[in-house]
C-alpha positions in Angstrom: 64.1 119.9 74.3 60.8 117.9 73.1 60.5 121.0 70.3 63.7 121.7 68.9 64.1 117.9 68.4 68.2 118.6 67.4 70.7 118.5 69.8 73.9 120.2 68.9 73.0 120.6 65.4 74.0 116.8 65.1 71.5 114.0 67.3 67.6 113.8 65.7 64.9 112.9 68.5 62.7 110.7 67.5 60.3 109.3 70.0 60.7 108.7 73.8 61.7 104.9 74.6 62.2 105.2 78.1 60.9 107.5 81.3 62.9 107.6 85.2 63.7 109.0 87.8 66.8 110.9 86.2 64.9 112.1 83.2 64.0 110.6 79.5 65.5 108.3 77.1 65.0 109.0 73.0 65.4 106.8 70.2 67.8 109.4 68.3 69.8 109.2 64.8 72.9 110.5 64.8 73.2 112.7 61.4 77.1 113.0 61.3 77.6 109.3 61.5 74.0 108.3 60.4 73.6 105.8 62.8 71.0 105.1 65.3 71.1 106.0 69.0 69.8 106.3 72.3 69.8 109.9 74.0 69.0 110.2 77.6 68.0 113.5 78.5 68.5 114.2 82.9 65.4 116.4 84.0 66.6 120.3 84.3 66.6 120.8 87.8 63.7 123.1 89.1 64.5 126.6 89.9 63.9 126.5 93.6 67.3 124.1 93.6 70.3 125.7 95.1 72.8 126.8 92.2 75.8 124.8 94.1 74.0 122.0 94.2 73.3 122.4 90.4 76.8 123.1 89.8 78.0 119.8 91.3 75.5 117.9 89.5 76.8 119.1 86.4 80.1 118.4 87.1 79.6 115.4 88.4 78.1 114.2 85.0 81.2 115.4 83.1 83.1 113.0 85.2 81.1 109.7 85.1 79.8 110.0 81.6 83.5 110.3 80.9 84.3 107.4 83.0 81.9 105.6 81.3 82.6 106.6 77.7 85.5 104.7 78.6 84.3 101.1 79.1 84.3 98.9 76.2 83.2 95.7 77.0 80.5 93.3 75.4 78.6 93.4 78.7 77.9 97.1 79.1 76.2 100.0 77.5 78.8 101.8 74.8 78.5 105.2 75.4 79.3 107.9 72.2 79.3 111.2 73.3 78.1 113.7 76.2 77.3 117.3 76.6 74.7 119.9 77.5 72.3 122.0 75.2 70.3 124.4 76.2 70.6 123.6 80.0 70.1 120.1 79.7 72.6 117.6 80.7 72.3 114.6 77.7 74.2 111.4 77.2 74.2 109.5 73.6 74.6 105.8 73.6 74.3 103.1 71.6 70.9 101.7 71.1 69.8 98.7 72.3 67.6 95.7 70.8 65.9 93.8 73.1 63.8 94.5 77.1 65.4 95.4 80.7 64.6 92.4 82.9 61.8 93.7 84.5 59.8 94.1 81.2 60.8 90.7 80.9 58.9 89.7 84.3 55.7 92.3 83.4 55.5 90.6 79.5 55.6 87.3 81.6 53.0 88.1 84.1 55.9 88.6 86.8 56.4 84.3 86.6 59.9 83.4 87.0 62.2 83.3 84.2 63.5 79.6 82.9 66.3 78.3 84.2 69.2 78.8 82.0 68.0 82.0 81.3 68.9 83.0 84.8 72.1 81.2 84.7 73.4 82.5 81.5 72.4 86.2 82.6 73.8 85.7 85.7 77.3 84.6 83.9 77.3 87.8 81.7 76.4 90.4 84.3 79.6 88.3 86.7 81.6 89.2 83.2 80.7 92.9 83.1 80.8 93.6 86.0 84.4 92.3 86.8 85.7 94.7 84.0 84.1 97.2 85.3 85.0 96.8 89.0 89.0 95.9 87.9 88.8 99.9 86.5 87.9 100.5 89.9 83.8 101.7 88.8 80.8 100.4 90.9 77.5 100.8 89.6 75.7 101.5 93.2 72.5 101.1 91.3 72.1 97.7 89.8 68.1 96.7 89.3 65.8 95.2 86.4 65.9 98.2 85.1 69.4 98.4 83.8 70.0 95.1 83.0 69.1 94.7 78.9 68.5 91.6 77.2 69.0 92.0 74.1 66.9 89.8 71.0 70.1 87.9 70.2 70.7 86.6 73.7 73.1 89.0 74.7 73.1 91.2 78.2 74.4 94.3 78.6 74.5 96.3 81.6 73.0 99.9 80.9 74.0 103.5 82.7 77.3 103.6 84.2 78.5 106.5 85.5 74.8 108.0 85.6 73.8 105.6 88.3 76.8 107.0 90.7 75.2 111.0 90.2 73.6 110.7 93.9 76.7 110.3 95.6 77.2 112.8 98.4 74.0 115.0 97.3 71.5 112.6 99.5 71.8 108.8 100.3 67.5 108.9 100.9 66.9 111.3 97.6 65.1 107.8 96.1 62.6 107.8 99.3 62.2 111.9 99.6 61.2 112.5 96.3 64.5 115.0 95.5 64.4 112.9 92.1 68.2 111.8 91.9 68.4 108.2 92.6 71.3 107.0 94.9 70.0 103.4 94.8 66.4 101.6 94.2 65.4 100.3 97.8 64.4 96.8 96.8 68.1 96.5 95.3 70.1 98.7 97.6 73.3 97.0 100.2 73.4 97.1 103.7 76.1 99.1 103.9 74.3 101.6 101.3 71.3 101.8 103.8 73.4 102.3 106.4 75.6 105.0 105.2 78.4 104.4 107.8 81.1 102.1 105.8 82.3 101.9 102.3 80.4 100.8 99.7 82.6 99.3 97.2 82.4 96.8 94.5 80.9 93.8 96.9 77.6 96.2 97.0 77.1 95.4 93.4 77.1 91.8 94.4 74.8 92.2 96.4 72.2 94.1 94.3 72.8 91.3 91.8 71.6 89.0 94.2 68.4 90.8 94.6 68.1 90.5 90.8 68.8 87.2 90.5 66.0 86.4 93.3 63.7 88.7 91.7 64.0 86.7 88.0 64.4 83.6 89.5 61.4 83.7 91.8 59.2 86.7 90.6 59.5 88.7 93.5 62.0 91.0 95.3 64.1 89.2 98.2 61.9 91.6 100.5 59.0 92.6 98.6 56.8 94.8 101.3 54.5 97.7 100.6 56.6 100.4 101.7 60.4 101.5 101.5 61.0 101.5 105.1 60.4 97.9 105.7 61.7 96.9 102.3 65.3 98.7 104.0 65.2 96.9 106.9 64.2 93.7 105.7 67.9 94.2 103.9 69.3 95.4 106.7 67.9 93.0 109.7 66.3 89.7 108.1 67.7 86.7 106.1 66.2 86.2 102.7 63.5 83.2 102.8 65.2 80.0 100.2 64.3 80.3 96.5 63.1 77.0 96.6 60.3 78.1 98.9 58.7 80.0 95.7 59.7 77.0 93.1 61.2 73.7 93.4 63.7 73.5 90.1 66.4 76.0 91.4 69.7 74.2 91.0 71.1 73.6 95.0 74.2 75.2 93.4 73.0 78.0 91.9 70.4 78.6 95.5 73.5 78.8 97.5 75.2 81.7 95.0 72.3 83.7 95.1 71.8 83.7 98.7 75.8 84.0 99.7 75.5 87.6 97.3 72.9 88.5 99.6 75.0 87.8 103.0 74.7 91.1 105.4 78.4 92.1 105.5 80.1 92.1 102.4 83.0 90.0 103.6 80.6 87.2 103.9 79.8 87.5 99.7 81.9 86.1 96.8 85.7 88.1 97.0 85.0 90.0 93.2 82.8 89.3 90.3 85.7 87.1 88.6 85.3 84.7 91.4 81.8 84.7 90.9 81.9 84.1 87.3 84.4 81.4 87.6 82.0 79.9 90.4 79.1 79.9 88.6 80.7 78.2 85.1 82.3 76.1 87.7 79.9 74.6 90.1 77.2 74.7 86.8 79.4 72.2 84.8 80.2 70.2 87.8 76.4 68.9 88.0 73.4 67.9 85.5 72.5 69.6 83.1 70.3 72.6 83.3 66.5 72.1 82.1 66.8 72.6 78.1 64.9 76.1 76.5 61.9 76.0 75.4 62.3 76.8 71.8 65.1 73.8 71.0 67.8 76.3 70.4 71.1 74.9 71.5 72.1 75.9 75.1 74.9 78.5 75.2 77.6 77.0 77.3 76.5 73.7 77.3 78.2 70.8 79.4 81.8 70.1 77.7 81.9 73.4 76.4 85.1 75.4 77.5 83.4 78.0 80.3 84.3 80.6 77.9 81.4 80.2 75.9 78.5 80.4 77.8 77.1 83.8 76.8 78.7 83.6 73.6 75.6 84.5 71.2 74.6 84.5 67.0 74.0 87.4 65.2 75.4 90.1 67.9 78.4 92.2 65.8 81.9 91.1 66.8 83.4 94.3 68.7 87.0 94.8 69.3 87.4 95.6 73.0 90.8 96.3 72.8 90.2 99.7 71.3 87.8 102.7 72.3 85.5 103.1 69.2 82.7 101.1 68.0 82.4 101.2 64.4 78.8 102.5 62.7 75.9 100.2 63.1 75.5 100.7 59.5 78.8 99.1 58.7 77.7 95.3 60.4 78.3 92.4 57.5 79.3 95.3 54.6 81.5 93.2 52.1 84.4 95.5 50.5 83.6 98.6 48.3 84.1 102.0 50.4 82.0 104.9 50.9 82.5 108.1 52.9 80.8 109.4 56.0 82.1 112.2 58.4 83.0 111.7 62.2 81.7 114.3 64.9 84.3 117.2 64.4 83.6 117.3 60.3 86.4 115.0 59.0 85.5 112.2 56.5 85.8 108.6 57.1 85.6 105.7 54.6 83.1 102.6 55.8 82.4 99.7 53.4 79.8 99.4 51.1 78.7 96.5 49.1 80.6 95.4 46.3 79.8 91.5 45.7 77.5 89.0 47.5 76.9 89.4 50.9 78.1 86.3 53.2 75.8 84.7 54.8 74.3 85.7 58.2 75.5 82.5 59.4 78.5 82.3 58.5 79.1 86.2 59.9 77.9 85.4 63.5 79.7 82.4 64.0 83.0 84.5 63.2 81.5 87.0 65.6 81.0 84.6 68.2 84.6 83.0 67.9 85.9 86.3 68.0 84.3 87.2 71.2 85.5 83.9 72.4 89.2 85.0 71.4 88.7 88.1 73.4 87.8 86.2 76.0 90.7 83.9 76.1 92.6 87.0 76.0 91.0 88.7 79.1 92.0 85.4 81.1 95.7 85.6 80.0 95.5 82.3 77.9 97.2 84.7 75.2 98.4 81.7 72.7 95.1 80.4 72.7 93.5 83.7 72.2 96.4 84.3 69.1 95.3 80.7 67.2 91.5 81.5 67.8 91.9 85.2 66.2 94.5 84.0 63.5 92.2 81.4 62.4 89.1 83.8 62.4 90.8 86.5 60.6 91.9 84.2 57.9 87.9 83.2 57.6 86.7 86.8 57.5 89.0 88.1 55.1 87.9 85.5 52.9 84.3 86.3 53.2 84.6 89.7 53.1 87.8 91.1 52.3 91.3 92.7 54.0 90.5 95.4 54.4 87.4 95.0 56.2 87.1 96.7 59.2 85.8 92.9 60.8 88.6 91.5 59.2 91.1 94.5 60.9 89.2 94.0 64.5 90.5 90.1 64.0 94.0 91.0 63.0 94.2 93.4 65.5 93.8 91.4 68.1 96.4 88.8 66.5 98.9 91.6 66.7 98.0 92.0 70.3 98.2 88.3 71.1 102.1 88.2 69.9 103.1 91.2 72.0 101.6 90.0 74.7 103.4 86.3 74.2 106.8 88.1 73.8 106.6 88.1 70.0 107.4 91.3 69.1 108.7 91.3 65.9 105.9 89.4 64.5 103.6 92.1 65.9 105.2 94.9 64.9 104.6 93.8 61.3 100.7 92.6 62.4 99.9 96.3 63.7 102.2 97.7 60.7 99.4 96.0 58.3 96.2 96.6 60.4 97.2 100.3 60.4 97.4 100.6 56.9 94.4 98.9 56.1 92.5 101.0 58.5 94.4 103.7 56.9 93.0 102.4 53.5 89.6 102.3 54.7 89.0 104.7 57.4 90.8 107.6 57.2 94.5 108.5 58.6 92.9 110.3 61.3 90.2 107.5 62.6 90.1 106.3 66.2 91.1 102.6 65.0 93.8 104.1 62.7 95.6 105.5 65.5 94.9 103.0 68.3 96.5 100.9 65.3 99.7 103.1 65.3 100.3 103.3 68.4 100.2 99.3 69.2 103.4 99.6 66.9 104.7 102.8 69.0 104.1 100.4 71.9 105.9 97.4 70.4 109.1 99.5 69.3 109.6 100.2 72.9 109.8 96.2 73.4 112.2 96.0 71.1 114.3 98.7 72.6 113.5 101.0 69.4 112.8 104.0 71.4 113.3 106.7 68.9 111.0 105.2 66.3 108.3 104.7 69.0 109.0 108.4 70.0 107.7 109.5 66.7 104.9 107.6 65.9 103.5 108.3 69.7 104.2 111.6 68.6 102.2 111.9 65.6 99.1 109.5 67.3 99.0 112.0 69.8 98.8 115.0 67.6 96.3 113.6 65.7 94.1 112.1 68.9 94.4 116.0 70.4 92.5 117.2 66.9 90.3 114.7 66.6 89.1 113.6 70.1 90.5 116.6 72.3 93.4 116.7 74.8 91.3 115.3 77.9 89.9 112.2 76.1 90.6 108.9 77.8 92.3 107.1 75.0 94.3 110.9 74.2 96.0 110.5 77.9 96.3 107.2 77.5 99.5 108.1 74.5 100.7 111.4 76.0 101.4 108.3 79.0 102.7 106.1 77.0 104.8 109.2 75.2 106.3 110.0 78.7 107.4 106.3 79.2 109.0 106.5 76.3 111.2 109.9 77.3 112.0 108.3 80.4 113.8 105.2 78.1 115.3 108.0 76.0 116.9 109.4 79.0 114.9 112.4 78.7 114.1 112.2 82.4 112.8 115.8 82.6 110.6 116.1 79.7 109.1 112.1 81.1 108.9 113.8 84.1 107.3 117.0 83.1 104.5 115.3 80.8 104.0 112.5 83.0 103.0 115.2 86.0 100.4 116.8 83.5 99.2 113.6 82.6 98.1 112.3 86.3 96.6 116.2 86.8 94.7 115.7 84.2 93.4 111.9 85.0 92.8 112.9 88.2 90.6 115.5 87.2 88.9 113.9 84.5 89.0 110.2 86.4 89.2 110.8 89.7 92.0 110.6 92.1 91.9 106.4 92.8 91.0 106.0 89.0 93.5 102.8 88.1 94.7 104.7 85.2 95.2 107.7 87.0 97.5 105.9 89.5 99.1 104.0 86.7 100.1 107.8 86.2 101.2 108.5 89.4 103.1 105.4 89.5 105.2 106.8 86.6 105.4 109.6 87.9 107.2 108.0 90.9 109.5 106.0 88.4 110.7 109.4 86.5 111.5 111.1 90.4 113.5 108.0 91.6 115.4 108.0 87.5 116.0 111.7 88.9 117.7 110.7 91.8 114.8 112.1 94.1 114.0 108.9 96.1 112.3 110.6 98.9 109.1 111.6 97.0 109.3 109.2 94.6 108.8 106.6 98.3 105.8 108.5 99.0 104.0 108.3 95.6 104.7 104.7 95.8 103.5 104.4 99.3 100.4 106.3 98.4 99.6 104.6 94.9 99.9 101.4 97.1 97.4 102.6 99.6 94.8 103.6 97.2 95.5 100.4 94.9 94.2 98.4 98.6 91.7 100.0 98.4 90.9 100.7 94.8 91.5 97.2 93.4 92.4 95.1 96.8 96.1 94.4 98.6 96.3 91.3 96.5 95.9 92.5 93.4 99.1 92.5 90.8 99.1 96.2 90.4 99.2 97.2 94.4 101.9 94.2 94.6 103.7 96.6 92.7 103.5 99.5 94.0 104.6 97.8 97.1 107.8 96.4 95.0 108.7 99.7 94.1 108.6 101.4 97.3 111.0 98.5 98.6 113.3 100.0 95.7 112.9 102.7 96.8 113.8 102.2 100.4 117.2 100.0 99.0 118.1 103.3 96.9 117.8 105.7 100.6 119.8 103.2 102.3 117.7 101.9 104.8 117.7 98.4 103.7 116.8 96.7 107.0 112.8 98.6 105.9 113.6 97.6 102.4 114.2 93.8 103.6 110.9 93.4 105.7 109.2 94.6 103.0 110.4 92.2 100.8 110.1 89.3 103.2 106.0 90.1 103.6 105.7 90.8 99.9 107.3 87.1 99.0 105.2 85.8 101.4 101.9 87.3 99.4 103.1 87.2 96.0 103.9 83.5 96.9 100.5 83.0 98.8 98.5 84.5 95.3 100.6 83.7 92.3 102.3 81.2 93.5 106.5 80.5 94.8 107.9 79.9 90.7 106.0 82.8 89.3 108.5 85.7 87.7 106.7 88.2 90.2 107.5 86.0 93.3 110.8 85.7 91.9 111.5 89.3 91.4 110.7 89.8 95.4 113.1 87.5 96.0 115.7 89.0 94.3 114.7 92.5 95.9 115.2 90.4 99.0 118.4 88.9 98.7 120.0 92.4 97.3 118.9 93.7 100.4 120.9 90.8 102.3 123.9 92.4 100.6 123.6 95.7 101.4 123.7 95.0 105.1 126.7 92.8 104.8 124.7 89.8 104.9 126.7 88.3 102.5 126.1 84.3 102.8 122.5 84.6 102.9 122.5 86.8 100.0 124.6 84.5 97.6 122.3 81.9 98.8 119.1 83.9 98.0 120.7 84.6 94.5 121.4 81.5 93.5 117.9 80.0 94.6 116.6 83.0 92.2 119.0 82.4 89.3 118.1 78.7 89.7 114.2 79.0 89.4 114.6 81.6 86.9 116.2 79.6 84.9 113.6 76.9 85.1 110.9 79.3 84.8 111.9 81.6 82.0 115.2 80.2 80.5 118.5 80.5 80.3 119.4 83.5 79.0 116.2 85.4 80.0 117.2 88.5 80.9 116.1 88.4 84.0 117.9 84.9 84.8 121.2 86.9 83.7 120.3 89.4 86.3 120.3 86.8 89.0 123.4 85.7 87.6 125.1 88.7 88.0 123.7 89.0 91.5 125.4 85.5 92.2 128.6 86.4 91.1 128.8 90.0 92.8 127.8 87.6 96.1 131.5 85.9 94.9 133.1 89.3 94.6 132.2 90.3 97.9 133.1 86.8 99.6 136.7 87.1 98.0 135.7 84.4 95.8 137.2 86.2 92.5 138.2 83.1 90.2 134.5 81.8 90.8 132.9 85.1 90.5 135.0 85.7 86.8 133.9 82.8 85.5 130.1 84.1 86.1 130.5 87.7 85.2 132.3 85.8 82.0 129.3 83.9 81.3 126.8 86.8 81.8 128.5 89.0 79.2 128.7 86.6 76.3 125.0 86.1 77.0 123.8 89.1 76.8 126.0 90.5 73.8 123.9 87.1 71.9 120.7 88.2 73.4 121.1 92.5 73.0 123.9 93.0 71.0 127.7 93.8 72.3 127.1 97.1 72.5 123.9 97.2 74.1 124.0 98.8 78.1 123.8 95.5 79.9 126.3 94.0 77.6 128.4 96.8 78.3 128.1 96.7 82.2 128.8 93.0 82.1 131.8 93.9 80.2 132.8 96.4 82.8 132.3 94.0 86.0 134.8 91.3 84.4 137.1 93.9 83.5 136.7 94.8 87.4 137.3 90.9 88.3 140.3 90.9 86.2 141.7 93.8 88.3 141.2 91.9 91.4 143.1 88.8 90.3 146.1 90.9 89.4 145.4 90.6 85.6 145.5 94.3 84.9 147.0 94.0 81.0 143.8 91.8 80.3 141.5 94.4 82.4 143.0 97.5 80.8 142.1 96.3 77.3 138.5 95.0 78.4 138.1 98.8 79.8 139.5 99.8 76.1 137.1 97.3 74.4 134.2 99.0 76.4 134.9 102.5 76.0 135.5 102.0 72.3 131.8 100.4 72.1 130.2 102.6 74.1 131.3 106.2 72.2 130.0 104.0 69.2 127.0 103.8 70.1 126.5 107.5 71.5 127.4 108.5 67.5 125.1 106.3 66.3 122.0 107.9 68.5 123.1 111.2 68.1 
């Protein structure tokens, strides 16, 4: 490998940056892109080694350097491409500016690190490592090592998906010399040592606790001579206080550290968001942390918003909301395009300079603010999130022009701020303009182009404008197939969202059909408890129950539950879910008294975590009360529907549809109760609504319609009923002329 010094035609070794373990890490340029890289090179194994055990090593690396070409976060390692040449396994990422931790310690004769250096790494690895555990990925090797800090303050987590290689081929390999690391001893969990339970994301936790002892003291939480004792000092003995090595460790931040290193992972912090929140928390609830050194302003200072701590100058605004990172080379470039070509030979505009380049300054602070935006984002403050991008877009097309890919990333995310705040109009025409400026400057056929296109595809489908979402998903998908290949993350990703679509269309078999080959193929490529791949399966559930099969579609609820307990954890939104569905499902095969004790636990823990007023609680409810109905249970049901339509209406409005649902359910309570002239009245009510909100001939206008025509029939008003049936029928072939 060291002589050919090309790899694929395409990545130019230059020097060896880094040795371990797995193998060798080159500084590298990549000559289709002409940016520089990192290439990490895993040893060849030595021919003695048994071919099957070769073989799932080599698979195993497709997978996780798949998985993690998929993360795009600040906080972690981007990763741009994979393969093997010449019998060696070799993994390209972006290259990195700056030491691991422990060269930090060896440049600083293994004393301590400050203070707020500790703190504000601890805060970024929390950040990274709760996107990373939410898409269900541990680490399993956290150390020193693979922690980067990088020269402008930022710390990125480095090799995902490489670190999990071990699993299943031999937990001791790091002790026995076999050379493929399942774990660095003096960093390793418990439950890792001991092999017999789960190791799941609370094991990362754990070896960040043995980082943070080892910066924050100098030493390992067990530092002995050999591995042996080192194990069973994690195993058997309780960490000595990091105030017995210095005496300026925050009581705060003493107690974190050493509740990440508890024995049993129920006894550590619940996730990483928990500990991030804890550790902004409990630092801004006390004095302030001893100042740096070098009279730079503390990141995330006391009266800051938490969201800032780790927010950093000069480090180049990425947007995390799509899967490609845009050439180095293109940082701070001001307006005039050039052309480069991307890995499969198709040419790609990037900026060149044209005028005056804006000042460094003035570029990292948007940077910074954009991060910030991101950040709001990733904590569901969405309107927040919109103001701080609209405001930084406005800045950096100023400075450096629209169509500047910078300026794009900001307006972007503005687009996806409205969506997400129920704005869809607005974002339609946000993602309309972003695509055709990356259209402008990137190429039709760019990554960002078409993650651009499809926010639109995505936003027609809010606004019930399936057919013109069918096509563009359509032609994004075409063009992602060419350009990035059928299996590639972000290429599933739209063939899903295509299948959605169908299923809206009524297309039931072809949703069906593509959604299938879609959780095949994220399963393969993922893994079988991947989130995405069970987001799959979840559809996949929704198309069989749209079919009328309600019996399977039960299962693959029941089992995308299951493994979303154990994936993500039984209280997180997506498993809730799962769990909703299946009661749906239950209600649809007539055994409602299974459907109803469902729903009963399921308010109970959707109230318990979200919260009795929130629209998911609500929802539950709802499901409940239906369930009353269909075993006759009428009282309580009307009772349970008009608690629901009530708090809806407080929550999300009036004529949310969703209120109007609850509505309905109250007046079919009436109907059922003989109630008639009270349950017209409703029905009435609920069908004027929704032709203001949908239009009159829009499905749920129409089946409002329909249930007062019904009413009428009941009171004896059949003239009034016969012409409401008219009314609908004449509306309804209307609107099957104007989609065909």
């Amino acid at each position: 490998m060291a002589e050919t010094r090309l790899i694929q035609g395409r990545y130019r070794l230059l020097e060896v940056i880094g040795r371990g373990g797995m193998g060798e890490v080159w500084r590298a340029v990549d000559e289709s892109l002409g940016r520089r890289v990192a290439v990490k090179c895993l040893k060849p194994m030595s021919p003695e080694r048994d071919e099957t055990f070769t073989t799932v090593l080599r698979e195993r690396f497709r997978r996780e350097a798949r998985v993690a070409a998929a993360l795009q976060h600040r906080g972690v390692t981007v990763v741009h491409d994979f393969g093997e040449y010449e019998g060696v396994l070799y993994l390209v990422m972006e290259l990195l500016e700056g030491h691991n931790l422990s060269q930090l310690l060896e440049a600083n004769d293994q004393r301590p690190l400050p203070v707020h250096e500790i703190v504000d790494i601890a805060e970024q690895v929390a950040d990274a490592l709760a996107y990373t555990h939410e898409r269900g990925i541990v680490h399993r090797d956290l150390k020193p090592a693979n922690i980067m800090r990088l020269t402008d303050g930022a710390v990125k987590i480095c090799d995902f998906g490489i670190a999990r290689l071990g699993e299943g081929i031999g937990a001791s390999s790091q002790l026995t010399g076999v050379g493929i690391a399942m774990g660095t001893p003096h960093y390793m969990s418990p439950e890792q040592i001991g092999g017999g339970g789960p190791v799941d994301h609370r094991s990362d936790l754990y070896s960040l606790g043995c980082v943070l002892y080892e910066i924050a003291t100098g030493v390992p939480p067990f530092d002995h001579e050999d591995a042996w004792s080192v194990l069973v000092g994690h195993r058997d003995t309780t960490p000595a206080p990091l105030s017995d090595h210095r005496d300026d460790i925050p009581d705060h931040f003493q107690r974190i550290v050493l509740d990440l290193l508890a024995k049993t992972p129920e006894e550590r912090p619940a996730d990483a968001r928990d500990l991030r929140r804890r550790i902004a928390r409990e630092g801004r609830g006390r004095a302030p942390l001893p100042a740096p050194s070098d009279g730079s302003p503390e990141r995330g200072a006391p009266g800051l918003p938490g969201w800032t701590r780790g927010m950093t100058a000069g480090h180049k605004a990425v947007d995390t909301a799509l899967r490609t990172v845009l050439p180095d080379h293109t940082a701070g470039l001001t307006g005039e395009w050039t052309t480069l070509a991307d890995p499969r030979g198709q040419a790609f505009p990037v900026p060149r300079a044209r005028t005056a380049r804006p000042a460094p300054a003035l570029l990292a602070a948007l940077a910074g603010r954009h991060n910030a935006g991101l950040s709001l984002g990733r904590l569901g403050r969405w309107e927040e999130a919109g103001e701080v991008h609209r405001a930084v877009a406005a800045e950096r097309q100023h400075a450096l022009g629209p169509d500047h890919p910078d300026t794009l990333a900001s307006r972007y995310e503005v687009g996806f701020s409205l969506s997400r705040t129920g704005r869809a109009e607005d974002a339609l025409r946000e993602f309309r303009l972003v695509a055709d400026g990356r259209e402008r400057a990137l190429g039709p056929g760019h990554p960002d182009t078409l993650a651009a296109r499809q926010e639109t595809a995505y936003v027609l489908g809010q606004l019930g404008r399936h057919f013109e979402a069918n096509d563009v998903y359509t032609a994004v998908l075409a063009a992602r197939e060419r350009v990035m290949g059928p299996d590639h993350p972000d290429t599933l990703r739209c063939r899903h969202n295509l299948a959605f679509n169908l299923s809206r269309l009524g297309r039931l078999e072809d949703s069906f059909r593509l959604v299938s080959e879609v959780a095949e193929a994220r399963q393969r490529v993922l893994g079988a408890e991947h989130p995405d791949t069970l987001v799959t399966r979840y559809e996949v559930a929704y198309a069989l129950g749209r079919l009328g099969r309600w019996p399977q579609a039960l299962d693959i609820y029941r089992e995308v539950a299951s493994a979303r307990t154990r994936a993500l954890g039984p209280d997180h939104p997506d498993t809730l879910a799962a769990r909703y569905e299946a009661g749906i499902s239950l209600g649809r095969l007539g055994r409602s008294a299974e459907a109803l004790e469902l729903y009963r636990a399921l308010v109970d823990d959707r109230a318990r975590v979200h919260g009795p007023d929130d629209p998911e609680t609500l929802r539950a409810r709802h499901g409940l009360g239906v369930n009353l109905g269909r075993l006759g249970r009428w009282e309580e049901a009307l009772a349970e529907a008009r608690a629901v339509a009530g708090a809806r209406e407080r929550v999300l409005g009036a004529e949310h549809p969703d209120t109007l649902v609850s509505r309905r359910e109250t007046a079919v309570g009436l109907g059922w109760l003989g109630r008639w002239e009270e349950a017209l009245t409703l029905y009435t009510q609920v069908a004027a609504a929704r032709e203001r909100v949908f239009g009159p001939d829009h499905p749920d206008a129409l089946a409002s319609r329909n249930d007062e025509a019904h009413c009428l029939e009941q009171l004896g008003r059949h003239t009034e009923a016969v012409e409401l049936y008219r009314r609908v029928a004449a509306l309804r072939e209307r609107r099957g002329t104007r989609g065909a």
